[in-house]
C-alpha positions in Angstrom: 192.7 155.8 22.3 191.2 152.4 20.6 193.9 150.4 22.9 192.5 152.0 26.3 188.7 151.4 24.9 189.0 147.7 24.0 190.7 147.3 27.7 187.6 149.2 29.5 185.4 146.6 27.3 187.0 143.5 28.5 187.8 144.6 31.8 183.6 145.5 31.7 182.5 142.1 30.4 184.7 140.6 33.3 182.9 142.3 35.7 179.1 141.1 34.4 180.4 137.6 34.2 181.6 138.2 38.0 178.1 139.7 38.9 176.4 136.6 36.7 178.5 134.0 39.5 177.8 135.9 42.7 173.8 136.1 42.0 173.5 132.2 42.0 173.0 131.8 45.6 169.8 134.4 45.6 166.5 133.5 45.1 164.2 131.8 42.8 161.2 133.3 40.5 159.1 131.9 43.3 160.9 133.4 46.1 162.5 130.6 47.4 166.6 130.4 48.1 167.8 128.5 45.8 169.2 124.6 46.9 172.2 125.3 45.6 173.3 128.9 47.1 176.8 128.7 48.5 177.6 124.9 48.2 181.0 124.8 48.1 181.3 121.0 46.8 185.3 120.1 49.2 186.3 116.7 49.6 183.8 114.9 47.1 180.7 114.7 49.7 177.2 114.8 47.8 175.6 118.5 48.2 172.3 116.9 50.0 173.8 114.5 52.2 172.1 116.0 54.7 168.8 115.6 54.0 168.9 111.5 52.5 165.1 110.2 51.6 163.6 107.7 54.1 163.8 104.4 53.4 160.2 103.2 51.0 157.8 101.4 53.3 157.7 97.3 52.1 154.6 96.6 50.1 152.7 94.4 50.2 149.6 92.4 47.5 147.1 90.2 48.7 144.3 88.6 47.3 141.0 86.5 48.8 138.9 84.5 47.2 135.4 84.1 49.2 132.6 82.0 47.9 129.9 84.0 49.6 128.5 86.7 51.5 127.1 85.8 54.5 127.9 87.9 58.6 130.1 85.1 59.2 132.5 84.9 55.8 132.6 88.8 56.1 133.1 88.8 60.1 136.3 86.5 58.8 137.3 89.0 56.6 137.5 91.6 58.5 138.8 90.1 61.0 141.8 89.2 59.0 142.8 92.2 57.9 142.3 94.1 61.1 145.1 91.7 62.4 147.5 92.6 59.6 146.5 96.2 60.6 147.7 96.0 64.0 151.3 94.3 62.4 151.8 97.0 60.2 150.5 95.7 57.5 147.5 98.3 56.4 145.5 98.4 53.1 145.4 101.7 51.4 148.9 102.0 52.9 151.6 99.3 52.4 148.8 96.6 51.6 146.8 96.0 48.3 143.7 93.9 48.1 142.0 92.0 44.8 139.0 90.9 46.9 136.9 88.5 45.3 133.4 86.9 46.1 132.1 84.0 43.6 128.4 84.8 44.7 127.9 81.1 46.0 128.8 80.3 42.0 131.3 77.3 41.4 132.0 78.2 37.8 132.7 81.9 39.5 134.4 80.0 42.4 137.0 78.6 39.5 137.6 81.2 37.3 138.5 83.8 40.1 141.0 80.6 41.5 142.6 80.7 38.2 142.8 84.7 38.1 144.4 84.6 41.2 147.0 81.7 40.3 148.2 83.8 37.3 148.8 86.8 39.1 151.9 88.0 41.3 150.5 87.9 45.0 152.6 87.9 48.3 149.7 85.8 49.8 146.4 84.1 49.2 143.5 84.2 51.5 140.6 81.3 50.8 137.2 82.3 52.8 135.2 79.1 53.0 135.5 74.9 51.9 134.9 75.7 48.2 137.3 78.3 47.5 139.9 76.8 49.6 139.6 73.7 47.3 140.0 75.6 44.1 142.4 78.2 45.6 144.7 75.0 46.9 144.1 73.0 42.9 145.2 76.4 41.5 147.9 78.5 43.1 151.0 76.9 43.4 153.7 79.8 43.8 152.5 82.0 46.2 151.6 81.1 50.3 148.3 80.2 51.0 146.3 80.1 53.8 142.1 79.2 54.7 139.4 80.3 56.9 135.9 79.2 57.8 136.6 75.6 56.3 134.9 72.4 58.6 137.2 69.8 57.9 140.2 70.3 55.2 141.2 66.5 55.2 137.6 65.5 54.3 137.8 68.7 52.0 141.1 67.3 50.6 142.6 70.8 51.5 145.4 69.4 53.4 146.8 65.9 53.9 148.2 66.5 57.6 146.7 69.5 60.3 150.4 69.2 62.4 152.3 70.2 59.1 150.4 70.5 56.0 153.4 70.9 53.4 153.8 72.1 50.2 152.6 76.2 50.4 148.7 75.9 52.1 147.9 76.3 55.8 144.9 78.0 58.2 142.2 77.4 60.2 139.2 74.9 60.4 136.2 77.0 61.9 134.6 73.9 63.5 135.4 71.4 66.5 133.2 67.9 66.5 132.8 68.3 70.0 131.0 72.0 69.4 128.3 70.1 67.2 128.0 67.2 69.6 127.7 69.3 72.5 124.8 70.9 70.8 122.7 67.9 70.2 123.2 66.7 73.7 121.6 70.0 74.8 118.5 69.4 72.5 118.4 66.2 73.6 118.2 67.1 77.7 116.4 70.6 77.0 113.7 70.0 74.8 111.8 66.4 75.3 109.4 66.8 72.8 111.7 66.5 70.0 111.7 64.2 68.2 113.1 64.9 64.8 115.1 67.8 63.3 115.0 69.1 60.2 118.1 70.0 58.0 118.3 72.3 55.2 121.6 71.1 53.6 123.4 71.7 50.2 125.3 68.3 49.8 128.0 69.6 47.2 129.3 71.2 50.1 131.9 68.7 51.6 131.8 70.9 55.0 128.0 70.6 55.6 128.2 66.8 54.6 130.8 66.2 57.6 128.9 68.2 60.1 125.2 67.0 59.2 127.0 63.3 59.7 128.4 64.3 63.0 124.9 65.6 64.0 122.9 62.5 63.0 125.4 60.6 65.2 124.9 62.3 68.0 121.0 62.6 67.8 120.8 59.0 67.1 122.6 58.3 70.4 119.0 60.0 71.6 116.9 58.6 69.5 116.2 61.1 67.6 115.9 61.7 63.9 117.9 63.9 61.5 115.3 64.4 58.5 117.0 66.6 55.7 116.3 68.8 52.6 118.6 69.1 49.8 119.3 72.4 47.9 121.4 73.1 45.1 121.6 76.9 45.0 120.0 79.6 47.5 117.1 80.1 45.8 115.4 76.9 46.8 116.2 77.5 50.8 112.8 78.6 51.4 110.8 75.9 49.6 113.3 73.3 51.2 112.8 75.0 54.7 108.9 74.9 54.0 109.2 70.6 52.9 110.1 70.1 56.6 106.7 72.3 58.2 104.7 69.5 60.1 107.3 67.0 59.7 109.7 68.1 62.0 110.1 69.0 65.7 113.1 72.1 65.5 115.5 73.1 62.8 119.1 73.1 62.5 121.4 74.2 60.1 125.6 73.7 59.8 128.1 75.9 58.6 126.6 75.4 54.9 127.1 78.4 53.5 124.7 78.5 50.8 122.2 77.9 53.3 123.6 80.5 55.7 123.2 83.1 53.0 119.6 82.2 52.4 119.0 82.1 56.4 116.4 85.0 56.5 113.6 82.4 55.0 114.5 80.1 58.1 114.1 81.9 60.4 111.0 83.7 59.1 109.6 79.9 59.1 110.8 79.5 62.5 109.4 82.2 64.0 106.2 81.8 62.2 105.6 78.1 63.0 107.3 78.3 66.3 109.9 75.8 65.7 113.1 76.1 67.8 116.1 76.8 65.1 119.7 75.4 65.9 123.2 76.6 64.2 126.4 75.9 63.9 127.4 79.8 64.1 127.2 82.7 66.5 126.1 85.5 64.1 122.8 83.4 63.0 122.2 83.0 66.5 122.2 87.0 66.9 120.5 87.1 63.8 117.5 85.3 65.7 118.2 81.7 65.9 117.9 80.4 69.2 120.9 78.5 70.6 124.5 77.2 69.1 128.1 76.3 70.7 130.3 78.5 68.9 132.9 81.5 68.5 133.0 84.8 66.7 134.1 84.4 63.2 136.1 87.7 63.8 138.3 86.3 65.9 138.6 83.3 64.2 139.6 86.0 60.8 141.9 87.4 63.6 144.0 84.1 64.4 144.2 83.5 60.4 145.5 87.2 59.8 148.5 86.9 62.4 149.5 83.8 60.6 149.4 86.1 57.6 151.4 88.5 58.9 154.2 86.0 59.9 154.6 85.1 56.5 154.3 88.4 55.1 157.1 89.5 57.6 159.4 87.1 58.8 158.8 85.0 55.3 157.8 81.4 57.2 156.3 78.4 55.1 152.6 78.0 55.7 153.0 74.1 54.9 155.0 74.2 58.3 152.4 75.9 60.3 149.6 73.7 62.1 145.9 74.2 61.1 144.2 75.8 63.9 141.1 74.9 64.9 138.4 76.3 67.7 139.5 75.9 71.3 137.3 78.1 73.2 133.6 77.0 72.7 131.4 78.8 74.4 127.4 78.5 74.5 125.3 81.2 72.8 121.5 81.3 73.3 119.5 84.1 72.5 116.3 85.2 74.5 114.1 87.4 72.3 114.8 84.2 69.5 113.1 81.9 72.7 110.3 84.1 72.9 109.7 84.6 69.5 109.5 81.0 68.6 108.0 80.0 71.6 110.6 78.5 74.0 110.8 78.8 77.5 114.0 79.1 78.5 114.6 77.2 81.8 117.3 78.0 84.2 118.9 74.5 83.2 119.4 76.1 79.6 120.9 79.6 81.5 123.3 77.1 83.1 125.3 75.9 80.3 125.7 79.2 79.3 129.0 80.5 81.1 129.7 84.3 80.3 126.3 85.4 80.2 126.8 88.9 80.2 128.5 88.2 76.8 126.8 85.0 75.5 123.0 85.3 76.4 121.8 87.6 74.2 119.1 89.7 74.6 
């Protein structure tokens, strides 16, 4: 009688551990079949080849250094990064950005140079003269490339525009014949003048080249360049207010402490009714009155495909020539005539070639 029980016992603890195996392909405490169910594991093929992860997305870690913030530094920017957008390249997706602006601030201007040379970036991105220069001193490992700088042999930037070498490339944001053309317009547009007055920051090596390109050409006229040195934005107004009475129109170049201290400039001009000349399009839509120039986003545009070549297809920058301007276009802008008193004559409409785009209203 004990022999037939301890056979019914084992013979019932069989059965459980049967039940145990055939209720692993059921369902989970959430309700959910269970990955596992019914994988029979033949040959030595993985359970989930099946379903294999997509390949990770390449990332990607930029930074930019930019020494101020000014329309046309951030219309660069933006412009930039749109154009790695449209590669593929995205920020927030497979793109990280340490975006830095030194505040017009060359002990800033430094220190966020040497942050950026001691950290692991795919690419560098220098936004105006002054940070390229300490961006180029710095960083050494990673590829770097410029925007918005006038003239980056002057600046030392480069050695050669065909191929600059070494791990530095980009685009100057000025063409001589864009300032030249300029002061011939003055010159045949407006009679009376006889001197122009220049608000200038002469650390800056870009406003230096341009102000001597500009007194070249107004010379050629007779007419005299008269300027007023700054050393920080703050002094842009009292500068600006030296040259009342002493001069005939203003102009200013791509000087970007000056730039970012504009609104007192043009406050002046209006006020005084003196005609005010730039080297930029977005002070002109600001409210100065006339310039030969481009669109600083497309200019950012141009440098960010560069950008993306290297990114993606991993090419030198020192083998890639520094751009500069090719289409120059005049830009006057009518409400800026009438506010500073200028009548705009059909001789000035003519130089003006898309003027759905180009004279503003």
């Amino acid at each position: 009688m004990k022999k037939i029980t301890l056979v019914a016992i084992v013979l019932a603890f069989v059965l459980v551990i049967a039940a145990c195996g055939s209720g692993s392909g059921g369902t989970t405490e959430n309700g959910n079949a269970n990955a596992n169910s019914g994988a029979a594991n033949s040959g030595n093929a993985p359970v989930n080849s099946g379903n294999s992860e997509p390949e990770a997305q390449e990332q990607f870690k930029i930074a930019i250094s930019q020494i101020v913030e000014h329309p046309s530094l951030d219309a660069t920017r933006e412009g930039f990064l749109a154009a790695l957008k449209d590669a593929g390249i995205e920020e927030g997706s497979n793109l990280t950005v340490d975006y830095n602006n030194a505040q017009g601030d060359p002990t800033n201007n430094l220190s966020i140079a040497q942050k950026i040379a001691g950290a692991d970036n795919d690419l560098v991105l220098a936004i105006a003269t002054p940070s390229a220069q300490a961006i180029a001193q710095q960083v050494k490992e990673s590829p770097v490339l410029f925007a918005a700088v006038t003239d980056p042999l002057a600046a030392k930037i480069v050695n050669d525009l065909e191929k600059p070498g070494a791990n530095i490339s980009g685009a100057s944001d000025t063409n001589p014949e864009a300032i030249t053309r300029l002061m011939d317009f003055i010159a045949e547009n407006f009679p009376d003048v006889k001197t122009i007055g220049l608000v200038i920051n002469e650390g800056e090596t870009n406003a230096v080249v341009m102000a001597d390109i500009a007194e070249e050409a107004l010379s050629a006229h007779g007419i005299k360049l008269i300027k007023a040195a700054v050393t920080n934005t703050s002094e842009v107004k009292q500068a600006a207010e030296s040259l009342v009475g002493r001069v005939d129109a203003f102009y200013i170049t791509l000087d970007n402490m000056v730039v970012s201290g504009v609104d007192t400039i043009l406050q002046l001009s209006k006020n005084n009714k003196i005609p005010l000349f730039t080297s930029d399009r977005d002070t002109v839509e600001k409210g100065a009155f006339a310039t030969v120039g481009f669109r600083y986003y497309d200019h950012g545009y141009q440098v960010g495909q560069m950008a993306a070549d290297i990114l993606k297809n991993g090419t030198n920058p020192g083998d890639m020539k520094v751009t500069m301007p090719d289409k120059l276009d005049f830009i006057i802008n009518m409400k800026a005539a009438q506010d500073m008193g200028i009548e705009v004559t059909d001789a000035m409409k003519s130089v003006v070639a898309d003027q759905e785009q180009n004279l503003l209203q």
